[in-house]
C-alpha positions, 0 to 999 in steps of 0.5 A: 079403202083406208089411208094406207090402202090410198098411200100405198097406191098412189105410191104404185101410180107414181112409181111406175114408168110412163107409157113410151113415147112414139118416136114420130110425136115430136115431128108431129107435134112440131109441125100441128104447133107451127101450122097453130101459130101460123093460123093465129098470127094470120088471123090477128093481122086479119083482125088488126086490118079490118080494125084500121079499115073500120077507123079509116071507114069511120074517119071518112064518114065523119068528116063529109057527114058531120055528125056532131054539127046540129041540124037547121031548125025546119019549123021556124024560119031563120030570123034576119034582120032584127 
């Protein structure tokens, strides 16, 4: 097929109408989009609340766990007295 060929058809492609459109899509289409949505923004809050209960759970630990103070030495004995 040479470049006329391909001109010529692309120019059929683009000039012939479009299929129908069934006339429930749109109803359709509003109702699986909303359902979407729906389901994303009620996993984005589920997300955000393990997110801050992992914070608070952490938060909880740190302070009764201490973790940033260092451990007392267990092979000498503390020196008093000197």
């Amino acid at each position: 097929m040479n470049r006329v060929e391909r001109e010529a058809a692309a120019r059929r492609a683009m000039e012939r109408t479009p299929p129908p459109v069934p006339p429930d899509l749109y109803g359709e289409v509003l109702r699986r989009g909303g359902r979407m949505l729906r389901r994303r923004r009620r996993a984005r809050r589920l997300l955000w609340l393990l997110l801050c209960a992992a914070a608070v759970a952490f938060a909880v630990w740190a302070a009764t766990v201490h973790p940033w103070v260092e451990p007392p030495s267990t092979t000498t004995p503390p020196i008093v007295n000197w």
